[in-house]
N, C-alpha and C positions, 0 to 999 in steps of 0.2 A: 504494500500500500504506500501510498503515495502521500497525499495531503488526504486531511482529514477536517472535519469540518464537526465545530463544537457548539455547545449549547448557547450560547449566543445565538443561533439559529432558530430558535425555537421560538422564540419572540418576535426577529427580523423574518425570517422569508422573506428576504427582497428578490432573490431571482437575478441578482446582477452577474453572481458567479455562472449561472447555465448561461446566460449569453455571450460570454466572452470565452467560455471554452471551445479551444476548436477542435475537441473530439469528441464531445458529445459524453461523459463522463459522468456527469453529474445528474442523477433523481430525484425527484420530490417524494421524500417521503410521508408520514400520518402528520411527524410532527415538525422535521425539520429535512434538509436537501441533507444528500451523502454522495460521497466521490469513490466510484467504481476504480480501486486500485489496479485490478485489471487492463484499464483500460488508458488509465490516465497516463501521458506522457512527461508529469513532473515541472510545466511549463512555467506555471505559477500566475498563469492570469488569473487565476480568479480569489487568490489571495489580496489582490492589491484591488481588484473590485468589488470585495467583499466590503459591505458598510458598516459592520460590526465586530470586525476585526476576527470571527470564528473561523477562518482556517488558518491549520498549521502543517507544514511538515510533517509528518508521524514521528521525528526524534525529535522533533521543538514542541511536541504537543504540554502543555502546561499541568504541572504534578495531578491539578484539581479535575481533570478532563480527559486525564487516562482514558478511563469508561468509554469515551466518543470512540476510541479505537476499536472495541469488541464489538459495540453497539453497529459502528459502518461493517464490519465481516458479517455480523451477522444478518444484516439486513439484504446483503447481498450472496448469503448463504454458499 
């Protein structure tokens, strides 16, 4: 996995990250968007379009939001 996208999301849903990615990576889930590491090629657009600052690298993900990591696998099982 690739970039991971954290509870900050859950509130925003702004939708700015699926637009700017240009492989189509990124789902909407129940409660919040997750990033198909599969697929993602690491580019980092949708980091710096993100309006709430929820995504991270998966080794810069922050101690409190571990969780967002198990929570993207398994959603994309």
């Amino acid at each position: 996995m690739a970039y991971v996208i954290t509870s900050p999301c859950q509130d925003e849903k702004a939708a700015e990250c699926v637009e700017v990615c240009p492989v189509e990576c990124i789902e909407q889930g129940a409660d919040q968007y997750y990033i198909n590491g599969d697929i993602c090629i690491d580019c980092g657009a949708c980091v710096s379009a993100c309006p709430v600052d929820a995504i991270f690298h998966e080794e810069e993900v922050p101690d409190d939001e571990v969780g967002s990591i198990a929570k993207a696998r398994e959603f994309f099982g």
